[in-house]
N, C-alpha and C positions, 0 to 999 in steps of 0.2 A: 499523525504524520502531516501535520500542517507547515506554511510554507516555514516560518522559524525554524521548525525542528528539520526539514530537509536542507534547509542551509546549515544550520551547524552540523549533522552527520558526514554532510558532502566535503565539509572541511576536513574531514578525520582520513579520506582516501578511503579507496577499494570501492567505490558506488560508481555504474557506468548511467546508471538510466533509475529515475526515478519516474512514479506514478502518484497522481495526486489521488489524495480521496475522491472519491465518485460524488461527480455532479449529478443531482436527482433531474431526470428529467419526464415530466407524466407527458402533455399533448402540445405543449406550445414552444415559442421560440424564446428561451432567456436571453436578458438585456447583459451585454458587455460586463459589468457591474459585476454580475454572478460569477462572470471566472475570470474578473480582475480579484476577486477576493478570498475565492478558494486556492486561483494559483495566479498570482503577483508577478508570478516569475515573464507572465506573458510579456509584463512593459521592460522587461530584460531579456529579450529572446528566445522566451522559453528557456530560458537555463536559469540555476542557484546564482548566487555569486561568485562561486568557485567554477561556475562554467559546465554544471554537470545540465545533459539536456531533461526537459519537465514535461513530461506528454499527459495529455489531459484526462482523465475516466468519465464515462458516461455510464450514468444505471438509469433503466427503463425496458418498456416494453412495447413503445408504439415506434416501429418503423421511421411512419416518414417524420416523427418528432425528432428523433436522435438523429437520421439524418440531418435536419436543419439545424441542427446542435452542435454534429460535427462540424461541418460545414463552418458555423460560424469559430469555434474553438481554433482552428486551422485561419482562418481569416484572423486572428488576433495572434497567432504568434505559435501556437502548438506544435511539437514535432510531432506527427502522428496524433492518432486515437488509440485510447485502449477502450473496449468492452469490458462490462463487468457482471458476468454470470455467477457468480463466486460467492457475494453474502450472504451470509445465512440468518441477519440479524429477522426477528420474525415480523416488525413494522415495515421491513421493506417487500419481503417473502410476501406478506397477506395484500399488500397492494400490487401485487403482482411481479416485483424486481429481483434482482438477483440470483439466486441460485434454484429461485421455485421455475424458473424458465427452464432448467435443464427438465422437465418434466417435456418439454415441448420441442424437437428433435426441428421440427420446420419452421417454428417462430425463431431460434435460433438464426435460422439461415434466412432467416426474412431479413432480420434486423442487419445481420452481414453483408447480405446482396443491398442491400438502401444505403447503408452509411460508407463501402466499398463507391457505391456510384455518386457519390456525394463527397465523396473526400478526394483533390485532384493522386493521379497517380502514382506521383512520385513520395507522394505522402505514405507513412503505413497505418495501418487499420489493423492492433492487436486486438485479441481478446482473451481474458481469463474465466476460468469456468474449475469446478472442483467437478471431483469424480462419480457425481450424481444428488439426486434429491432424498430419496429413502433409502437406496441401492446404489450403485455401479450398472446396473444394467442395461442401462442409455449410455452410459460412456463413451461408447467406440460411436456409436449415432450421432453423438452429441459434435466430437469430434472432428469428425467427417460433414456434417452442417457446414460448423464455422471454417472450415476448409474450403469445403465448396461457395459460402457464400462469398468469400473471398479473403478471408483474415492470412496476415501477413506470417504472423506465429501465433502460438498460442503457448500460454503459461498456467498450468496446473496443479491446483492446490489441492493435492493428493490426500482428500476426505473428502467423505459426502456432507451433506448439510445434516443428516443426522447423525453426525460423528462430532461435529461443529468445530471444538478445537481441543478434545481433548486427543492425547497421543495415543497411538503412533500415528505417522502418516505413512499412507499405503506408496509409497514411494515406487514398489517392482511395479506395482499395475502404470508406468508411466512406458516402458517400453513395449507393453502391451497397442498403447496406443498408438506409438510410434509406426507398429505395422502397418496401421492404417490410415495414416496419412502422411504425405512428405513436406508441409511445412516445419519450419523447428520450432523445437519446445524448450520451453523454460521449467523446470521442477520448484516448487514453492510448497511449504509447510513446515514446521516443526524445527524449523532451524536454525539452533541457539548458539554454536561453539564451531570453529573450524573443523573437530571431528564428526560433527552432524553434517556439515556440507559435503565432506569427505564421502562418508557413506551413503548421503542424498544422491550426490553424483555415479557412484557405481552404483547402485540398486536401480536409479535412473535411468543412465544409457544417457544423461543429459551434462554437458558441459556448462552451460549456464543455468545460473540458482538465482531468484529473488528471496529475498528475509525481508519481514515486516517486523512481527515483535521480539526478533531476537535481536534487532538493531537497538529496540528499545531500551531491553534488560541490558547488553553489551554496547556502548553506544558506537566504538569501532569496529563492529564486529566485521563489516565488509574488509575494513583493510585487516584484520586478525584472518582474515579467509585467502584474500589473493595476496599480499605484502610478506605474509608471516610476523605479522608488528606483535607484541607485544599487547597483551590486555589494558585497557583504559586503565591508569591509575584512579582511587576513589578521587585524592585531591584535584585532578584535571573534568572529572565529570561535577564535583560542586562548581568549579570555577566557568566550565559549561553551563550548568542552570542559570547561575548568576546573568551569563549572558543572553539565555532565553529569556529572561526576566526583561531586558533591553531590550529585544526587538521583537516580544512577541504583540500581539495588537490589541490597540484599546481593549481594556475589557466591555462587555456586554454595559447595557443598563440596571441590572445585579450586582456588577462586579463582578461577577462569578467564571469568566473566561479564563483569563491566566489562573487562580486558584483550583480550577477545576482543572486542566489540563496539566499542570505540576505534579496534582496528587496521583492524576490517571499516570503521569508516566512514573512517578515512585514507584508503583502497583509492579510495573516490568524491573526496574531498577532494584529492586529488592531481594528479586531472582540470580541478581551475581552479585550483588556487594552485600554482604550481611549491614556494612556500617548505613544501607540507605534503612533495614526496617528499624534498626536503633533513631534514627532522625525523623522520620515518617514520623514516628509515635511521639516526637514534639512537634510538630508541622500542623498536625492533622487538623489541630481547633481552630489554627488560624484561619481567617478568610480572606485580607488581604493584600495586594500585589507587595504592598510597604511590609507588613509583617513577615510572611513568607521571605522576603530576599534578608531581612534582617536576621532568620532564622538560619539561610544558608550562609551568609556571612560570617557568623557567629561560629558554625561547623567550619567554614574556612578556617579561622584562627584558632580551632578547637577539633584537627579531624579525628581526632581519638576518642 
């Protein structure tokens, strides 16, 4: 979910609020630079192109760093902050980030009460958090922290970290948490199709849904959800890549940026159109930006 790809989803409708990928932060203050490049959108008002607004993510575990983090994020353009207690990748978990903090009910609320008093107060301070580290059994703890330290809402990706992403997502355990606290919540997990949201929402108790990779397999899936639109056509999602190929950013000193971020989103894309794993499997050898669009072009005049 880089800033290309949130520009072009945001074109397709039904997205109110995007989150960027989470800015790593360990003990110190990053230079402007770091989140002019994760999120660009800041020399734009914090919004896409299309106007949708772009609140910043911070992962960490030291207090008064993320505060200063906030702090500055907000100083360049941010609507808000979002927290992110939610990863469960295991290089951020063993350095201490992400979803291994729900293990820790008062570091939670540390880092809330710092980055709450650091961020002026018309600003909001979300945060996201899944339903525990090995269990559920910190949940309602965990909850009630980022309540108390001050967070605005909170948004729940209904598995634990050792659940990771396989299905189901525990979706009823979300009014569970509901009881105990009165900030709103957001339901997030598992959800691919307007009939997943559908039933995310009643089993939830919750009105508002975030999707991540079900955007990516469906690329309207937000307006297929609030609009009733109509499923992406295959030929309007190659004609999309095409255009990702145009504004996404210099590749790396490998080359290897755009190639590698094409293939990862094929990986979702292949999940609702059978014609992406037929193209994948000519795509695959190629390595670069020139070859790859020559290959979607080619399916353009060829979608069959």
């Amino acid at each position: 979910m880089d800033a290309p790809v949130r520009d072009l989803l945001t074109r397709l409708g039904g997205i109110d609020l995007c989150v960027t990928e989470f800015v790593r932060v360990v003990d110190n203050l990053l230079p402007p630079k770091v989140y002019h490049r994760l999120c660009p959108e800041l020399k734009n008002g914090g919004r896409t192109p299309s106007g949708v607004p772009v609140r910043v993510q911070l992962l960490g575990q030291n207090p008064s760093a993320l505060a200063d983090n906030a702090a500055r994020a907000i100083e360049l353009g941010s609507p808000g902050i979002d927290l992110n207690f939610g990863c469960p990748a295991k290089t951020v978990n063993s350095s201490k980030g992400g979803a291994v903090l729900l293990k820790e009910p008062d570091t939670l609320y540390a880092i809330l009460s710092a980055v709450r008093a650091a961020v002026p107060t018309e600003q909001l301070v979300t945060a996201k958090m899944r339903l525990g580290y090995d269990d559920a059994a910190l949940a309602l703890d965990n909850a009630r922290a980022l309540e108390a330290g001050g967070a605005s809402l909170l948004t729940i990706h209904a598995r634990t970290k050792a659940d990771g992403y396989r299905p189901p997502a525990y979706w009823e355990w979300i009014p569970r948490i509901r009881e105990v606290i009165s900030i709103p919540i957001i339901a997030n997990g598992e959800i691919w199709s307007a009939a997943d949201a559908a039933r995310c929402r009643s089993e939830s108790a919750c009105a508002d849904i975030m999707i991540g990779r079900g955007a990516l397999a469906l690329p309207n899936l937000a307006a297929v959800i609030q609009q009733q639109a109509a499923p992406m056509a295959w030929p309007a999602v190659l004609a999309m890549l095409i255009d990702y190929a145009a504004i996404a950013p210099d590749d790396d000193e490998d080359g290897r940026y755009f190639p590698a971020r094409l293939k990862q989103w094929f990986s979702y894309l292949k999940l609702a159109y059978p014609q992406a794993g037929e193209l994948f499997s000519r795509l695959r050898t190629y390595t670069t930006r020139h070859e790859l669009v020559d290959q979607l072009q080619q399916a353009v005049a060829n979608p069959h």
